[in-house]
N, C-alpha and C positions, 0 to 999 in steps of 0.2 A: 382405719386410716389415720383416725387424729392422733395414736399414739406413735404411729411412724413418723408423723409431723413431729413431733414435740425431739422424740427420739434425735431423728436425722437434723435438727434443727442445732440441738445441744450437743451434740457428738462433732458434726460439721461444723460447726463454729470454733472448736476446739482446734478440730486437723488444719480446718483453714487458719485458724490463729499461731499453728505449730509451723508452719510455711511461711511466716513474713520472720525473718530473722532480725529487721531491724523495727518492727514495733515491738514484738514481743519477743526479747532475747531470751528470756529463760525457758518460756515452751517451744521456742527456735532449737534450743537443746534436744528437747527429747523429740521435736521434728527431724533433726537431720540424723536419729539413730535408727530410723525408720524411713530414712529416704526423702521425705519432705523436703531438703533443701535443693532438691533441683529445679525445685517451685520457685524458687528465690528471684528470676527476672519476670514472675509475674506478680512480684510484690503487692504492688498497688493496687492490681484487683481480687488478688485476696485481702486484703485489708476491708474492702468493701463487701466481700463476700464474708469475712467473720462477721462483719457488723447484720449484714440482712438472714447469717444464718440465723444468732440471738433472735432476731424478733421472729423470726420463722419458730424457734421454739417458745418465744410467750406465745403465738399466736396459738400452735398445738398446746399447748400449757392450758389458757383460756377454752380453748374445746373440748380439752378432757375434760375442765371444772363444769360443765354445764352437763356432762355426762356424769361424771364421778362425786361431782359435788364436794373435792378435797382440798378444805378453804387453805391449808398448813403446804399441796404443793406449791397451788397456784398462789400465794405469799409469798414463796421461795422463788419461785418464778421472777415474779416480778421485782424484788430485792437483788436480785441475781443478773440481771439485765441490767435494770438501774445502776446498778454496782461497776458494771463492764461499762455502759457510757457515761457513769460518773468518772471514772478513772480513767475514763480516755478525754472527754473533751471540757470535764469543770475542774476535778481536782489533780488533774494529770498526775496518779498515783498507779504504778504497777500492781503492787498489791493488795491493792483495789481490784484494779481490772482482772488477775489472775484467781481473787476469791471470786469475781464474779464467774468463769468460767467454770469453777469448780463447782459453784451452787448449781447451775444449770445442767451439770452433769448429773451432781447427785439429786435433783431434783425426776432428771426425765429416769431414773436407775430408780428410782424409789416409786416412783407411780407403776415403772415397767412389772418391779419385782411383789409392789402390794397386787396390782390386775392377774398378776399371775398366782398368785396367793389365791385370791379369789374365787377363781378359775378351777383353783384343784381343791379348793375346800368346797363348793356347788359340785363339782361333778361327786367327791365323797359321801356327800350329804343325799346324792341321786343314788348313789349305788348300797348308802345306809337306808333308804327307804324302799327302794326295791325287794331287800330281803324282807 
């Protein structure tokens, strides 16, 4: 479950962040080529909803690390959050805010893709010692 957390947290932050056209006009772009801009009169509470999905993915972030023990995502993690509300409410910087989504994507895509790495090098290693 924590990796669906972490996952749906950084993923939904994103679509929810591609849905508000006037905080974030450039992911407004690739929103409304997928249909997102019909979201556009409920601005304001996806505005809210990007922001609680971010900490919905530290918080899955932080629960993988206690399972995974991987100090370099949960770093990325929190760099990555930091980043999205440092460039929303201290240094009112887009490109701030837009790396910040993008760390927390490759962040939850890099924990997804090493656990699954994992996953089929243990069962390999089951089916190397069975013979």
């Amino acid at each position: 479950m924590k990796g669906w957390l972490e996952k749906s947290g950084g993923i939904g932050a994103v679509l929810a962040a591609a849905a508000c056209p006037v905080c974030f006009p450039k992911l407004a772009l690739l929103g409304a080529l997928f249909g997102l801009g019909a979201f556009g009169a409920y601005e304001s509470r996806l505005f809210l909803a990007a922001q609680a999905l971010v900490l919905l993915a530290l918080i899955g972030h932080a629960l993988s690390y206690l399972r995974h023990r991987n100090r370099w995502l949960l770093g990325a993690a929190l760099a990555s959050s930091a980043a999205v509300f440092a460039g929303l409410y201290w240094a009112g910087s887009e490109p701030l805010m837009y790396a910040g989504f993008a760390g927390l994507v490759v962040a939850s895509a890099t924990g997804f893709w090493s656990r699954r790495r994992r996953r089929a090098t243990s069962s390999q290693e089951m089916l190397w010692n069975r013979k």
